[in-house]
N, C-alpha and C positions, 0 to 999 in steps of 0.2 A: 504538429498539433497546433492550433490557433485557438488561442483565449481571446473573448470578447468580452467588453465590460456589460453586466448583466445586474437586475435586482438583486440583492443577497437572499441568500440561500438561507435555508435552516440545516445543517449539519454539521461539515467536519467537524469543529473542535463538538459540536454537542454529540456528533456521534462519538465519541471518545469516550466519555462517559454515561453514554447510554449501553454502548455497542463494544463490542471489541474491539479493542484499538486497531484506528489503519483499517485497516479491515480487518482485524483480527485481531486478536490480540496475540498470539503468540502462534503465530502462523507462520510459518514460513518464513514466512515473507521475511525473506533475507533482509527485509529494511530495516521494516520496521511495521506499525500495525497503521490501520486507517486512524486517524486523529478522530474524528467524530465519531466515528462507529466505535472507536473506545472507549468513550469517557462516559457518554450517558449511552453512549452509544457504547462503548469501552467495552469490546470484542475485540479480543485478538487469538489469532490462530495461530499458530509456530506449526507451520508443516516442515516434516523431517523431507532433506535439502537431497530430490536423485544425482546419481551421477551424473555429471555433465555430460551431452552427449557431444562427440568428436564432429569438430567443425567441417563442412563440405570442402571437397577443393573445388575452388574456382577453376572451372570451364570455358570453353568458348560457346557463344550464343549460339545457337543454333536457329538462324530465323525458321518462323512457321507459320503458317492463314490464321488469322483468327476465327477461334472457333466461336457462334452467335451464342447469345446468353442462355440458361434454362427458363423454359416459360417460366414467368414471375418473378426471374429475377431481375437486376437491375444493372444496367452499365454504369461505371464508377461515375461517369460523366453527372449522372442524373441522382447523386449523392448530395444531401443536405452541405453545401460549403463546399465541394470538393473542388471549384472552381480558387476560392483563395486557400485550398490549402495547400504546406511547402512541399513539391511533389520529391522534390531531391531529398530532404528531410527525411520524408514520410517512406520511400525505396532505402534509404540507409538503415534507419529503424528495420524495417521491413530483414533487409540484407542480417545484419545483425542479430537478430531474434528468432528466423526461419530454424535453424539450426535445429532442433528439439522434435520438430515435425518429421515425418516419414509420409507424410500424405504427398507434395510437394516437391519432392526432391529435386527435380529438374527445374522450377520454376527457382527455387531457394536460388541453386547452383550458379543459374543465370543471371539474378539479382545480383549477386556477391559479384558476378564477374563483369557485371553492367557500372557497380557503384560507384568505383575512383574514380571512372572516367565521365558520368555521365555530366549534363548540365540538368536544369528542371525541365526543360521541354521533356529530352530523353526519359526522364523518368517518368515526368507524366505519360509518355505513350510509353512506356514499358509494363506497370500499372494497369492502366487503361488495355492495354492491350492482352494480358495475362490472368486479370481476375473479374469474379463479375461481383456484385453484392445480394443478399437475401436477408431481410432484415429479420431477425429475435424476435419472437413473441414469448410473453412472458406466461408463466399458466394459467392464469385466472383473465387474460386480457389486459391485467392494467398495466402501469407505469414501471419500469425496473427503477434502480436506485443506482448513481454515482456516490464513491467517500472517495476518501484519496489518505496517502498514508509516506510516507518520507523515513529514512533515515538520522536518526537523532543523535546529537553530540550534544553533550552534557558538563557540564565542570563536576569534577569530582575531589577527595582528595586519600591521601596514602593511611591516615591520622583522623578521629575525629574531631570537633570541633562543636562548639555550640549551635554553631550554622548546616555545618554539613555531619549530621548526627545518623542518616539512616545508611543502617550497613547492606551494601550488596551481597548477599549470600550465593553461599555454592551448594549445587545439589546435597540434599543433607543425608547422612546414614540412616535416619528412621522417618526415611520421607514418609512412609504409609499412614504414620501416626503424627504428623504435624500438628496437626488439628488448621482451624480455619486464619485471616490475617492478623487477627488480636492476637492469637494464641502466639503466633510464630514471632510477631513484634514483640512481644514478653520472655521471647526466649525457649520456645518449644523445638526448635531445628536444630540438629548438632551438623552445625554448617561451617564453615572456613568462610574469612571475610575478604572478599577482592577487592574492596574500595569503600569508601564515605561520603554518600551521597545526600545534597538537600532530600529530605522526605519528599515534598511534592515532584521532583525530578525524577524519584526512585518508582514512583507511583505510575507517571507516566511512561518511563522507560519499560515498565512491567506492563503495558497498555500495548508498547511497539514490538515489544517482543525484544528487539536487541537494539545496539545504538553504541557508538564511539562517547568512550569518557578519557576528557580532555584534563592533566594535571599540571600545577602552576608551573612546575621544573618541565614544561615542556612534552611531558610523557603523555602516551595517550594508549587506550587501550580499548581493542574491541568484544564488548558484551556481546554474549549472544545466551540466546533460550537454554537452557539445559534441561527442567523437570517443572511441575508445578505442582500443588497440594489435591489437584482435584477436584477443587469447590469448583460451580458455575461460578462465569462470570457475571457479574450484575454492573450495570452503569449506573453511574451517578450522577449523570446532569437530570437527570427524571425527579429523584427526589430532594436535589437541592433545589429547582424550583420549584418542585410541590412543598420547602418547608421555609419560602421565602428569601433561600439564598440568593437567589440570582434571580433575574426577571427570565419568565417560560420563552424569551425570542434572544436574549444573553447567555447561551450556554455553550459559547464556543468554547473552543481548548484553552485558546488566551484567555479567557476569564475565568472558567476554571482553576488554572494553574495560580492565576493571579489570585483569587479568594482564597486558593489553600497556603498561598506563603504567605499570605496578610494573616492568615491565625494559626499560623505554623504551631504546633505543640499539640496538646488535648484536643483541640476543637477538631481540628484541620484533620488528627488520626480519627476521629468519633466518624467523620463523615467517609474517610478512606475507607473505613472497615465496612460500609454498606457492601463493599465490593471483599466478599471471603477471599478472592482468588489472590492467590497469591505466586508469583512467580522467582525462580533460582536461575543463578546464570554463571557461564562459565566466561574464562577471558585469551584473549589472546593478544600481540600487539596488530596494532593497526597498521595494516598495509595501503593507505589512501586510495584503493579501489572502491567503485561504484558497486552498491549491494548486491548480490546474487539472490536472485529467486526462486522457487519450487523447481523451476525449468534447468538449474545448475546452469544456467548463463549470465551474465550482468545488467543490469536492469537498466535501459535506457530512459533515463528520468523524462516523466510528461508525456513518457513514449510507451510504459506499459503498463500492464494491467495485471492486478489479481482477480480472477474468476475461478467458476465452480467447476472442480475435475472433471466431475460426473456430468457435463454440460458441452464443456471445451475439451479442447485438446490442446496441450503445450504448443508455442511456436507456431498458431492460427495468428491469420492478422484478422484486424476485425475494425470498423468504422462506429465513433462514438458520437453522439449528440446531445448533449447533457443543461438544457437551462438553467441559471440558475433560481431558486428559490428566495426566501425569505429571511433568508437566516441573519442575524445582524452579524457582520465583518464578511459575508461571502463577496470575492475580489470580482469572478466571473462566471461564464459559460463557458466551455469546455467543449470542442470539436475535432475530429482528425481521426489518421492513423495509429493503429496502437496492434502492441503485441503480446498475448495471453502468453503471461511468462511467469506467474505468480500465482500464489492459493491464500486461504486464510478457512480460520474456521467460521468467521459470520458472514461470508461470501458463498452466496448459498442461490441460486437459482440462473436460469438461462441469460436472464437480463440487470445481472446485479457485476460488479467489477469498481475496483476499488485501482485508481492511479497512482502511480509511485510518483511522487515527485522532484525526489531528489534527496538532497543531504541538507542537513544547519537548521538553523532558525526559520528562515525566509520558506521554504520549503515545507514547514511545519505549521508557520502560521497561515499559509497559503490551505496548506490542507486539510487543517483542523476547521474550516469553514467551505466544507464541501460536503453538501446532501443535494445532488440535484436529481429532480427526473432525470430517466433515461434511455433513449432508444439505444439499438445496435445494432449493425449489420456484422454478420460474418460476412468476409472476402473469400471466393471460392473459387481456386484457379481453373481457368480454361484448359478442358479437352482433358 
């Protein structure tokens, strides 16, 4: 995948609090949620995680004619960028992710058994030579939407503290009757506490759905989704600049996060609570693995994508195009290969897909400034 430096965008971090986090907010998405689509955007989806499906054995290639494209569709060749993108890269991804499909099996088989060896020529004519393009049209004709969503680690602590006062809860025994985030902040949940977390941290971790918390003695633990209260989600980047907090083209995630630790206490919960939802989570220790997504396989960061079930199919590859927009902090434009390996709940149409980007900080603030248009080809292997 190939980032070009582009206008800023208006999204990720403002989808965050608009939208569900990441794209979701409590989706799946083994990562975490889309930055921007959570927060005003602040959507997140936690889709329950299938079984992983059992990796192909690698094969011997079997060469064959290439079969011509379907009228109207396109040879990869005549793909926006496909000339600088990394083809060795984009066949690894490729190799890696196929797994999950059943459409493909032969083509998957021969990737996987193409990859350690190949260079980039190899790959580009393997590619090229195995799949054609047909680009996504979205329902209405207009523009799909790119967010992007990361894996989040956090400092937390065992104890709390005047700093790190908000407790991470665990599914509660009267989940039914929680009531909405004040209520449960007040003490409505008969919940067990896994850790103590800054409020604004707790907020956003509840935006991604799960996320690694990091403690001083070196410990680290990984959150994931367990239950949630019910409430819609609502974002909050919409009515902090409708109420003056933040200027209406300043509503990434880093500003966000920044304006709610700068009046951490009363102020900072008054505006939390625009958002009822509220999410529980369970812990386990951290294994330093890359996220798993809806697809039960690991997410190749910048390599894949959350999309809509009822759209895609797991383990499709699919070519993305994405400029960017207006948004104040957005870093780029966004090109390449990518693999439908992930869901959310605010991922929701033919041409909408939210980018994993990876783990930490850098990865979050990259993608909390992602709203871009966006085209898409599906890749559709030959014969």
């Amino acid at each position: 995948m190939t980032a070009r430096s582009a206008p800023l965008d208006q999204t990720g971090a403002a989808r965050l609090l608009t939208a569900p986090l990441g794209g979701a907010i409590h989706r799946r998405r083994a990562a975490g949620l889309s930055v921007v689509a959570a927060l005003g955007l602040l959507a997140a989806a936690c889709a329950s995680t299938p079984r992983p499906v059992p990796p192909l054995d690698p094969g011997t290639i079997v060469p064959r004619p290439v079969s011509p494209p379907v009228a109207g569709d396109l040879n990869l060749a005549a793909l926006p960028g496909w000339a600088e993108e990394d083809h060795l890269a984009a066949l690894r991804a490729y190799a890696e992710g196929c797994g999950p499909s059943r459409i493909a099996v032969e083509t998957c088989r021969d990737a996987r058994a193409l990859v350690a060896r190949a260079n980039p020529s190899d790959a580009r004519a393997f590619l090229e030579s195995r799949f054609t393009a047909a680009e996504v049209r979205t329902d209405d004709g207009g523009r799909g939407l790119l967010t992007a969503y990361f894996a989040p680690e956090y400092p937390a602590r065992r104890t709390p503290d005047s700093e790190f006062d908000a407790p991470v809860l665990s599914r509660p025994d009267n989940l039914a009757g929680v009531g909405d985030r004040a209520a449960i902040e007040a003490g409505s949940a008969r919940s067990s506490v896994l850790a103590w977390m800054r409020a604004e941290d707790l907020f956003f971790l509840q935006i991604q759905g799960s996320g690694t918390l990091t403690f001083p003695d070196g410990g680290r633990l990984r959150a994931a989704y367990a239950a949630d209260n019910g409430a819609k989600f609502v974002g909050i980047a919409r009515p902090m600049a409708e109420q003056g907090l933040l200027p209406r083209d300043g509503t990434s995630g880093e500003a966000i996060r920044a304006w709610l630790a700068a009046h951490r206490g009363p102020e900072a919960r008054r505006v939390m609570a625009l958002n009822p939802r509220y999410i529980f989570f369970t812990t386990s220790p951290e294994d330093g693995n890359e996220a798993t997504g809806a697809a039960g396989v690991p997410l190749p960061a910048r390599r894949s994508v959350a999309v809509d079930p009822s759209r895609w199919t797991y383990g499709e590859a699919a070519w993305i195009e994405a400029d960017g927009g207006n948004l104040r902090g957005a870093r780029a434009s966004y090109r390449g290969l990518v693999m439908t390996l992930d869901t959310g709940s605010a991922i929701r149409g033919p041409v909408r897909a939210d980018l994993y980007m990876g783990r930490g900080d850098a990865a979050g603030h990259e993608a909390g400034a992602v709203r871009h248009p966006l085209r898409m080809w599906r890749l559709i292997p030959r014969g």
